[in-house]
C-alpha positions as a Markdown table, in Angstrom:
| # | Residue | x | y | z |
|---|---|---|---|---|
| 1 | Unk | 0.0 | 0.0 | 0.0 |
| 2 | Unk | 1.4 | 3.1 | -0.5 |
| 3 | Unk | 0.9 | 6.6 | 0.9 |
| 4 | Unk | 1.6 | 10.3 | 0.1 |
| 5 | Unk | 4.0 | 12.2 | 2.2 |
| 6 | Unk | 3.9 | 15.8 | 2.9 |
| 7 | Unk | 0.9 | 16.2 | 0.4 |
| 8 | Unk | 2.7 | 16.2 | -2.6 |
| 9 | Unk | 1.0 | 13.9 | -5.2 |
| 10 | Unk | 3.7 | 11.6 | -7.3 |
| 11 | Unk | 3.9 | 13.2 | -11.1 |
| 12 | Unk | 1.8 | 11.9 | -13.8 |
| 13 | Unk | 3.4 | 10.0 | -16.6 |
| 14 | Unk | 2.2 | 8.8 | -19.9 |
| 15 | Unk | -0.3 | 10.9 | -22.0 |
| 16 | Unk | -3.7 | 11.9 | -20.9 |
| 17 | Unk | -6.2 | 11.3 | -23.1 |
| 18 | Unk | -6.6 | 15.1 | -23.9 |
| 19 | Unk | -3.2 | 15.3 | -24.7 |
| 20 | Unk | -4.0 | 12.4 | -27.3 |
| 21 | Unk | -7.2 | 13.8 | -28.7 |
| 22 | Unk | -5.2 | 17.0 | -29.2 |
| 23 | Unk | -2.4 | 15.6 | -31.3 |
| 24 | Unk | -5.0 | 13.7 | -33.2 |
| 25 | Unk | -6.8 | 17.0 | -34.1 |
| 26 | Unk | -3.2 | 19.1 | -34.8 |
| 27 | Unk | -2.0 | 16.1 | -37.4 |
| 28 | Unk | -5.9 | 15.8 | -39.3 |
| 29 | Unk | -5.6 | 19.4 | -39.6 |
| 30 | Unk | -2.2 | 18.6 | -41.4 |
| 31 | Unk | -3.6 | 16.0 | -43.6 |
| 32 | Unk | -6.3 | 18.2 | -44.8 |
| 33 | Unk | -4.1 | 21.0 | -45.7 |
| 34 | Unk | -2.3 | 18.4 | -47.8 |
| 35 | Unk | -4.9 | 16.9 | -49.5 |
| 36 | Unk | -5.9 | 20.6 | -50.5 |
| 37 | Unk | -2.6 | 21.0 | -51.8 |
| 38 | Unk | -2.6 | 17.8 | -53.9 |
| 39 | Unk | -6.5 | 18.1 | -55.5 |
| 40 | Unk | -4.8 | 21.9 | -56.4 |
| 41 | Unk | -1.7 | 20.6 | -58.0 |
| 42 | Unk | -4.1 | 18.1 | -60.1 |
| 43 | Unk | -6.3 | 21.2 | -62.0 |
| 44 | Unk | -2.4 | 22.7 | -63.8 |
| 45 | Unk | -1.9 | 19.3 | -65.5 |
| 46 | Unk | -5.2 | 19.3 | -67.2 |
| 47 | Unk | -5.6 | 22.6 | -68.1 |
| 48 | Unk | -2.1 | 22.3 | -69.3 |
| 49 | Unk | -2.9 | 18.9 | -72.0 |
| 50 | Unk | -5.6 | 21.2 | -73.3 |
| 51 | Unk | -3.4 | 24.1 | -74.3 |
| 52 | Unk | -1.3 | 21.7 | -76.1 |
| 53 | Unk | -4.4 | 20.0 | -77.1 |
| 54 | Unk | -5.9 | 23.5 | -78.9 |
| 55 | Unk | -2.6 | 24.1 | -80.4 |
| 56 | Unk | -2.3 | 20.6 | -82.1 |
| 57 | Unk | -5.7 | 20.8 | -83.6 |
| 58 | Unk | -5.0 | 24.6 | -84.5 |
| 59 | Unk | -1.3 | 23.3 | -86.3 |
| 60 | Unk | -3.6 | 20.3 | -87.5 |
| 61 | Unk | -6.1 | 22.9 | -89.5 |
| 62 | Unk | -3.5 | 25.0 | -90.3 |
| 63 | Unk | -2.2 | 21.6 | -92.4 |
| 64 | Unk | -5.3 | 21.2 | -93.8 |
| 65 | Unk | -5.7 | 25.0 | -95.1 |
| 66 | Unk | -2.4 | 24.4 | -96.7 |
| 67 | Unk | -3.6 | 21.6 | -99.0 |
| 68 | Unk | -6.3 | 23.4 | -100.4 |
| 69 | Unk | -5.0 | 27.3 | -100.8 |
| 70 | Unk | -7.0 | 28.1 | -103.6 |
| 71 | Unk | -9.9 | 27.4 | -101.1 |
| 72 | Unk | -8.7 | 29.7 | -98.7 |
| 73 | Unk | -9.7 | 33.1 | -100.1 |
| 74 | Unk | -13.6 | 32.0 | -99.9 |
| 75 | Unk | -13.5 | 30.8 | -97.1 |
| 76 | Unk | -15.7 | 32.5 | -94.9 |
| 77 | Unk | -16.1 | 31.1 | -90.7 |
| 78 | Unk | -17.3 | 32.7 | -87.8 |
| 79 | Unk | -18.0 | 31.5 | -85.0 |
| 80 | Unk | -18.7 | 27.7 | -85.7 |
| 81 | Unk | -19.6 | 25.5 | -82.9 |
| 82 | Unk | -20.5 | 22.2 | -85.1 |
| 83 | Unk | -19.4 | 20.5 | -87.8 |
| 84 | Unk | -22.0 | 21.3 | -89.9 |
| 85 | Unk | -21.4 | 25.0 | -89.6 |
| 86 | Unk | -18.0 | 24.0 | -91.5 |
| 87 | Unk | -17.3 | 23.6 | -95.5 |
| 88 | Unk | -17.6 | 20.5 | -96.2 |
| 89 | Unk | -13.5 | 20.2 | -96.6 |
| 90 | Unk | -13.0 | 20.9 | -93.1 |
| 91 | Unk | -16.2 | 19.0 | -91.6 |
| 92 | Unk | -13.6 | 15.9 | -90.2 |
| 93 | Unk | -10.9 | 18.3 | -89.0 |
| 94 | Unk | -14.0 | 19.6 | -86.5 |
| 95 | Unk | -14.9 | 16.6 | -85.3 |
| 96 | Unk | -12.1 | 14.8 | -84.5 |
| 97 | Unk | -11.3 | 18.6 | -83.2 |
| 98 | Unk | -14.6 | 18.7 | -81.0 |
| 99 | Unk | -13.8 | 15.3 | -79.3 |
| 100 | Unk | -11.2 | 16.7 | -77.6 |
| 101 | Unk | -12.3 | 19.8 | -76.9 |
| 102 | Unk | -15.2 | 20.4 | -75.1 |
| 103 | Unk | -17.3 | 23.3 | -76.3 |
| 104 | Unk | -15.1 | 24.3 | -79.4 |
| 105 | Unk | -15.8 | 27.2 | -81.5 |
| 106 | Unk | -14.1 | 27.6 | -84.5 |
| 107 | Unk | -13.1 | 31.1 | -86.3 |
| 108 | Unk | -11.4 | 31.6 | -89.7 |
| 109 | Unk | -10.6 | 35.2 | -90.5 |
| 110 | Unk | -8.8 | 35.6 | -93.7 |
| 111 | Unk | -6.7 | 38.9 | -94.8 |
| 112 | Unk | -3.5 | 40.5 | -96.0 |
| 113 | Unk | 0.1 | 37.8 | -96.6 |
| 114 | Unk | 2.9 | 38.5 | -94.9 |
| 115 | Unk | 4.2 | 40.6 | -97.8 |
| 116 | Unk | 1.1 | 42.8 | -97.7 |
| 117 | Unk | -0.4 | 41.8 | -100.5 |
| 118 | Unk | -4.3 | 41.1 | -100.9 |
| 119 | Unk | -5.6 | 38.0 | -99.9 |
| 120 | Unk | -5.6 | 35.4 | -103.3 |
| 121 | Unk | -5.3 | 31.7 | -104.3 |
| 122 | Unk | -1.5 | 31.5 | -103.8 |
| 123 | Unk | -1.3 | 33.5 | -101.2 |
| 124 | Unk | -3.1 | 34.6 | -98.1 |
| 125 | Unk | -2.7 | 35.6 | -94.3 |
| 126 | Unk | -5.0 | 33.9 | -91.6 |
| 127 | Unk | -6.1 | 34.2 | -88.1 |
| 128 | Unk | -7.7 | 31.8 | -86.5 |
| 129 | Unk | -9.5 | 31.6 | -83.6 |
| 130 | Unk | -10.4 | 28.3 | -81.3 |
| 131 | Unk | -12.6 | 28.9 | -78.3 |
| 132 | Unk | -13.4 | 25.7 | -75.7 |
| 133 | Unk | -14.6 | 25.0 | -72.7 |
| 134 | Unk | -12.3 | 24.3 | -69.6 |
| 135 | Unk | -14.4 | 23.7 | -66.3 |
| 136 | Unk | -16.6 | 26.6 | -65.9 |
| 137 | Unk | -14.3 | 28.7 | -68.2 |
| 138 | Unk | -14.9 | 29.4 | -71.4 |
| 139 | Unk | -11.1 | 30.1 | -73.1 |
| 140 | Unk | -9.9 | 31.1 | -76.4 |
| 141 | Unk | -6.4 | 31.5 | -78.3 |
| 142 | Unk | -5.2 | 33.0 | -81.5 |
| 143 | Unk | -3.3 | 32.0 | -84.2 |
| 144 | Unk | -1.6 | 33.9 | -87.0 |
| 145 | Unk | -0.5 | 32.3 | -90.2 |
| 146 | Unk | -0.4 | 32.3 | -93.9 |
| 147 | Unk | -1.1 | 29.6 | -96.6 |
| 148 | Unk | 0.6 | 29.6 | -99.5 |
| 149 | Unk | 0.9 | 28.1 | -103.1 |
| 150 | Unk | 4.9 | 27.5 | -103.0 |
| 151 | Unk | 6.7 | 25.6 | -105.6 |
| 152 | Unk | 10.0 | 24.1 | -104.9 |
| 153 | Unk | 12.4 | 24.9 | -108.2 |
């Protein structure tokens, strides 16, 4: 049996169960943070495969503008948000476009070549324009270029 002396009372050891809810709480505070930080991280990836996934398609369409130049000039799209709005040339370059890109909107501006010169069969500037949807965003980017009727000598 054992007694206290002189009213002191012998020193606890071990944790308290306080002291272990506390520390529970501190380190699921800690794990939350870091699962925010990880579902954050996730969102740049994505939105980063788009970008390259407009730019593609836009380099893709560019391609297909370039086999047909005499085309070009007539050519006459704004705003395009199905295939069906497209000439019938560039009606496959949309869908396969569309598939991977959510909400695309396609528009073709033609004008002026690099040289200055009018817009004409062998020759003539573009800008075009791709809009999609990313989330709850609706982006868009431009691209400048000219398709031309070269001849290797």
């Amino acid at each position: 049996m054992l007694r206290e002396t002189s009213g002191v009372r012998r020193r606890q050891r071990g944790v308290g169960l306080v002291d272990a809810l506390a520390g529970l709480l501190v380190f699921t505070f800690g794990l939350l943070a870091l699962a925010e930080l990880y579902m954050n991280a996730l969102v740049v990836p994505v939105a980063d495969q788009q970008v390259v996934a407009v730019q593609n398609q836009a380099l893709s369409l560019m391609s297909a503008l370039q086999g047909d130049p005499s085309a070009v000039p007539s050519l006459s799209v704004s705003g395009v948000t199905s295939a069906s709005g497209m000439p019938s040339w560039l009606q496959g370059w949309f869908a396969q476009s569309a598939a991977q890109l959510p909400g695309l909107t396609v528009t073709i501006a033609t004008g002026n070549d690099a040289a200055g010169n009018a817009c004409s069969a062998t020759s003539c500037g573009i800008t075009l324009t791709l809009g999609w949807k990313q989330g709850s965003q609706t982006r868009s980017q431009v691209f400048n270029g000219q398709v031309s009727d070269f001849q290797f000598i």
